[in-house]
C-alpha positions as CSV (number, residue, x, y, z in Angstrom):
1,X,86.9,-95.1,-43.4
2,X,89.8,-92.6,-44.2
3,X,87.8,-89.1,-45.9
4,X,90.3,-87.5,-49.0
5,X,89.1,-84.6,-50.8
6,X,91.0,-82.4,-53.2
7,X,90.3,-78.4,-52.7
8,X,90.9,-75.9,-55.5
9,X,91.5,-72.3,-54.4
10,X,91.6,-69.9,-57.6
11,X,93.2,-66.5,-56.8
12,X,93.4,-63.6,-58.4
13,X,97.1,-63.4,-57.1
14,X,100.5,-63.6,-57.8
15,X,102.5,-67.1,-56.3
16,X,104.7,-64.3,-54.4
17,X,101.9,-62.0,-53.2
18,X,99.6,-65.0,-52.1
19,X,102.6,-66.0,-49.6
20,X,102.0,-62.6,-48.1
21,X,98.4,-62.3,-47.9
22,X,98.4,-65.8,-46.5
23,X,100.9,-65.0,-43.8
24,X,98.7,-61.8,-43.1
25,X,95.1,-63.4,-43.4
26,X,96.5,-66.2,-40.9
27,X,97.8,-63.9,-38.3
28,X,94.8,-61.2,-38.1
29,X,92.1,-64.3,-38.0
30,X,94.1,-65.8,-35.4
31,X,94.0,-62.6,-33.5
32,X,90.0,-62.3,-34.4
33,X,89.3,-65.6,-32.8
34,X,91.4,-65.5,-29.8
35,X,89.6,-64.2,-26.5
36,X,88.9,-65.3,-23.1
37,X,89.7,-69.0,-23.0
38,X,89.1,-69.9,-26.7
39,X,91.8,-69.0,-29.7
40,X,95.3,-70.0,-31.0
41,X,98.2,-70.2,-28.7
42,X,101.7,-71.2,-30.5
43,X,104.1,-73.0,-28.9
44,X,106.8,-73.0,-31.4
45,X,107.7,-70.9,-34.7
46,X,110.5,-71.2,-36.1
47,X,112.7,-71.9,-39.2
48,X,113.6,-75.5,-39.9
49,X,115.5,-77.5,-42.7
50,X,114.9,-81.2,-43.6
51,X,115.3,-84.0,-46.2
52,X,111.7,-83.7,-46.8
53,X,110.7,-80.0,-47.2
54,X,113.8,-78.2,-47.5
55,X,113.9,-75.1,-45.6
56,X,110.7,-73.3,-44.4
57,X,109.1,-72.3,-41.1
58,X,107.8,-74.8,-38.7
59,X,104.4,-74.3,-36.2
60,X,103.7,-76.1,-33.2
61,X,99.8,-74.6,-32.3
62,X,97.1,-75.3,-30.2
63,X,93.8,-74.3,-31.3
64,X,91.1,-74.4,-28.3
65,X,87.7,-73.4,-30.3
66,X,85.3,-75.0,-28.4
67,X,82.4,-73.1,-29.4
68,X,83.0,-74.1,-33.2
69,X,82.7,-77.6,-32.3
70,X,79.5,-79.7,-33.9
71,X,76.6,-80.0,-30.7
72,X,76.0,-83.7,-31.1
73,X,80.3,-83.7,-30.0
74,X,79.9,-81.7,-27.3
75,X,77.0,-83.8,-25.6
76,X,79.7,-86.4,-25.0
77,X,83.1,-85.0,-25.5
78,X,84.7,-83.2,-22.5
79,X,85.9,-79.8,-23.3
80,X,89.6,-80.0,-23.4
81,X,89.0,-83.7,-25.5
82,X,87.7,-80.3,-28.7
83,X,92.0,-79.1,-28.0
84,X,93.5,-79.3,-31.1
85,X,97.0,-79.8,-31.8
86,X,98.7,-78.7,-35.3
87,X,101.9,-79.1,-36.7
88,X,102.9,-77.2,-39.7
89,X,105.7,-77.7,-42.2
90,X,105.3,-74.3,-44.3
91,X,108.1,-74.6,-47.1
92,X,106.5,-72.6,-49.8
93,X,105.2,-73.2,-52.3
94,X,104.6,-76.9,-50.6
95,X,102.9,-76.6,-47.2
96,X,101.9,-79.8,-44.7
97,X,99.8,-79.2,-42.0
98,X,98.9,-82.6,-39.0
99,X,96.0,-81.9,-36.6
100,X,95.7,-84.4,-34.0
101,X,93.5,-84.6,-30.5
102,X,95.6,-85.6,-27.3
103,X,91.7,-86.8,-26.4
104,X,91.3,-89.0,-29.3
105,X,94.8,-90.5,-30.2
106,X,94.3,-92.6,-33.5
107,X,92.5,-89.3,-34.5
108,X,94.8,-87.6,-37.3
109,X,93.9,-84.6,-40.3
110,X,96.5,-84.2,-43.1
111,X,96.3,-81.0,-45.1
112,X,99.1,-81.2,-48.0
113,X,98.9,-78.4,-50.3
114,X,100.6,-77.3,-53.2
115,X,100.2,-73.5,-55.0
116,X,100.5,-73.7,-58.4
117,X,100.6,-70.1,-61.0
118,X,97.4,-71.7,-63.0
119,X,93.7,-71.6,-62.6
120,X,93.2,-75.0,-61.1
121,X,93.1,-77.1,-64.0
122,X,96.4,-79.1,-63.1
123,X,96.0,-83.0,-62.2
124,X,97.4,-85.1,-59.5
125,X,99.8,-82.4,-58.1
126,X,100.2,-84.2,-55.3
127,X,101.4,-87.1,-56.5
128,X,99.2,-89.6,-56.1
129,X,99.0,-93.4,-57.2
130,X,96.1,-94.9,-59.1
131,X,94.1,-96.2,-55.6
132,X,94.3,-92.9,-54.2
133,X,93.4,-91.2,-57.3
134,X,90.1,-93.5,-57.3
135,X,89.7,-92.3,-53.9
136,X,89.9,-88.7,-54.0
137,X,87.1,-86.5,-54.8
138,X,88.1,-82.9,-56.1
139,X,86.0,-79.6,-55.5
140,X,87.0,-76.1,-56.8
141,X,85.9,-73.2,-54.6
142,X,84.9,-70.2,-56.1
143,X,85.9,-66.6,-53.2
144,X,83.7,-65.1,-55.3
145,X,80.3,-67.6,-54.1
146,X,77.5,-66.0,-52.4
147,X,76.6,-69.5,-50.9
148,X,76.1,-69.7,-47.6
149,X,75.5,-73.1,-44.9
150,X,75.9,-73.9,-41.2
151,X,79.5,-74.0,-41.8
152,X,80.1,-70.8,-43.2
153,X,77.9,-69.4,-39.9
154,X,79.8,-71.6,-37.9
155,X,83.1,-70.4,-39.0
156,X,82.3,-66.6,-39.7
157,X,81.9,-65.1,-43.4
158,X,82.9,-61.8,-44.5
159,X,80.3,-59.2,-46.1
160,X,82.4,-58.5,-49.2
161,X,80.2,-58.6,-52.2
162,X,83.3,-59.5,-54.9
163,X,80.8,-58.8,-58.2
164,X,81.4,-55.3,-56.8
165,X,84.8,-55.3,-55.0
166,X,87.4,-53.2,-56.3
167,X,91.0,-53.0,-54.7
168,X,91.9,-49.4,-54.5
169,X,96.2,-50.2,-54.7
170,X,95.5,-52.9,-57.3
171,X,92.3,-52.5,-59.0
172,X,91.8,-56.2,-59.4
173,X,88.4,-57.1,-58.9
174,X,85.3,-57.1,-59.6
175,X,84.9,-61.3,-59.7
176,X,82.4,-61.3,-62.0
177,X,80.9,-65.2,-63.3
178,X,84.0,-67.3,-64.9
179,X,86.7,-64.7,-63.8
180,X,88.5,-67.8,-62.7
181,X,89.2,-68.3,-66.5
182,X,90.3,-64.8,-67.5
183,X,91.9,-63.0,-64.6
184,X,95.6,-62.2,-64.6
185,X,97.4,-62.8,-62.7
186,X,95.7,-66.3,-61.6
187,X,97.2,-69.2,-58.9
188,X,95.8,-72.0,-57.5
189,X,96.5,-73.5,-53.8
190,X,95.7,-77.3,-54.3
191,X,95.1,-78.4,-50.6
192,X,94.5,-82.1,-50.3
193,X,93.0,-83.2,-46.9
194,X,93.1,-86.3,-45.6
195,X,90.8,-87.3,-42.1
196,X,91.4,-90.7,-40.4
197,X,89.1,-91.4,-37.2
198,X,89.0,-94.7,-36.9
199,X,86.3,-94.8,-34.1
200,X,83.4,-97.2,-33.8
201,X,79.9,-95.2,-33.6
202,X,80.7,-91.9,-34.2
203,X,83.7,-91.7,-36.6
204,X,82.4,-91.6,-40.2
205,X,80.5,-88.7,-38.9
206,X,83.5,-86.6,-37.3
207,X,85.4,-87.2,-40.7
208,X,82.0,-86.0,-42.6
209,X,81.8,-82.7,-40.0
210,X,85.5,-82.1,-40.4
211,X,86.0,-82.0,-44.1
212,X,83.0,-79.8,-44.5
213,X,84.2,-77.6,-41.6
214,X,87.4,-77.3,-43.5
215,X,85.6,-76.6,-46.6
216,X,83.9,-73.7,-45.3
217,X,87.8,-72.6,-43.5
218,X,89.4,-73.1,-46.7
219,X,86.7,-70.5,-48.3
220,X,86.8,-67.9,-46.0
221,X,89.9,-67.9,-45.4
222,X,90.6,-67.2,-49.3
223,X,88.0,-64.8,-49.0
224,X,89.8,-62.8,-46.2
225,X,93.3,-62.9,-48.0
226,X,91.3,-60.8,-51.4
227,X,89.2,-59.0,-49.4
228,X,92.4,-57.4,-47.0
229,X,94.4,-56.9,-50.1
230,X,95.1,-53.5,-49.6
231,X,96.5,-53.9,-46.1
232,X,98.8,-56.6,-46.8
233,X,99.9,-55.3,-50.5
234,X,104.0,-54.5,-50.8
235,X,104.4,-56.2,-47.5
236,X,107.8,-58.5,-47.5
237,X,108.3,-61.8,-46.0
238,X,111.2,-60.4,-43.6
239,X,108.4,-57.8,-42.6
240,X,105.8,-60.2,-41.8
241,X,107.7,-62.5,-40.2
242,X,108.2,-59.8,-37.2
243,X,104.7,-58.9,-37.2
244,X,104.0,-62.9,-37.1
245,X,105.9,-62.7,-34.4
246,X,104.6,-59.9,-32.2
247,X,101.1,-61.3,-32.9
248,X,102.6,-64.9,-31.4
249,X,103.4,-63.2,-28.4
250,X,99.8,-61.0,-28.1
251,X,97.6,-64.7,-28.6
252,X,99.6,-65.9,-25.9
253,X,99.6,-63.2,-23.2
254,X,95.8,-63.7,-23.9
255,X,96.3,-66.9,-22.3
256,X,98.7,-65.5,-19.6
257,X,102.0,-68.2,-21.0
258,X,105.0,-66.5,-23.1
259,X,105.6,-67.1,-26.6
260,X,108.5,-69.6,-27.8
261,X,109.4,-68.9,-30.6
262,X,112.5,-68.3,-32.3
263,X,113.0,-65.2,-34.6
């Protein structure tokens, strides 16, 4: 059975200053997670142009996060079978993202996402017809949650308290309840994830472990890009891009291989 779910990420951003703090949040939690022989290694980034997407930057990545990986898969799963592969098609503001497992082939995870300037109350973004609109379920996370599950543990979770948060070169914040309805400025990424593993046994509960385990990515992820606000603020696109850069080549002499990619 293919799992699609609908996530809702409310942000207390501008479209053009979430572009940067995504850029940022993904490089320094790549560079978090990355030691001894678990992390991100990139094989490829660089720019690319098609019928599709347009222009934007393309990712070829390998994520080896073994340790992250549910126990019950482990007990049965060899450890380079928990490699992940990930191509990315980042044309912003429409992103595309394909995880596959060389170990399981018919395995695949979609993440299509769309930022919108709103506060997540836009429909069908994406696109879709009547049967897949049946089919999708739709969540909106709130950065702001104090929730906690195995996930978020799993993952990693940030101790920010956002009822209290303040950015000292913005002064947005503090989240207080319903600040999703009056904060300005507001935008919404509208990620729509799609899991297909189509194996007898044991699949239905991969694509269950999986969409939560994104759920809980998606949240702290958003959480991260707030929370470092000040670090990333003014930053440009041209300045980040050599930073991604550099920090491609770090992750990579981690794992003793050189970085291909293309400035």
């Amino acid at each position: 059975m293919v799992l699609m779910k609908e996530f809702r990420v409310v942000m207390p951003l501008t479209l053009e200053e979430y572009q940067i703090a995504q850029m940022y949040m993904v490089m320094k939690m790549q560079q978090e997670n990355t030691a001894g022989t678990e992390g991100v290694e990139v094989l490829e980034n660089r720019p690319f142009e098609d019928d599709e997407f347009g222009k934007g930057q393309y990712t070829l990545k390998l994520y080896r996060l073994q340790s992250k990986a549910p126990l019950w898969l482990t007990t049965f799963a060899p450890a380079d079978a928990l490699v992940m592969q990930e191509e990315a098609w980042n044309s912003y503001p429409r992103c595309k993202s394909v995880i596959q497992c060389p170990y399981f082939t018919k395995f695949r995870l979609t993440i299509e996402t769309i930022h919108k300037a709103d506060n997540g109350q836009s429909e069908n973004v994406h696109g879709l017809s009547k049967n897949e609109l049946a089919a999708r379920e739709v969540e909106v996370l709130d950065i702001a949650s104090t929730a906690s599950d195995y996930w978020s543990y799993i993952i990693g979770r940030n101790n920010i308290d956002f009822s209290t948060f303040q950015s000292a070169r913005t002064g947005r914040g503090p989240l207080l309840e319903g600040w999703q309805n009056s904060c300005d400025p507001v935008m919404t990424a509208y990620k729509l994830v799609t899991i297909d593993a189509p194996y007898w046994g044991f699949g239905s509960r991969l694509e269950q472990a999986l969409m939560v385990g994104e759920r809980a990515l998606f949240l702290e992820s958003h959480r991260n890009s707030f929370a470092w606000i000040d670090e990333w603020f003014g930053l440009t696109v041209e300045v980040m891009r050599e930073l991604e850069q550099q920090s491609d080549t770090s992750l990579n002499e981690k794992f003793g291989r050189q970085c291909l990619v293309e400035s």
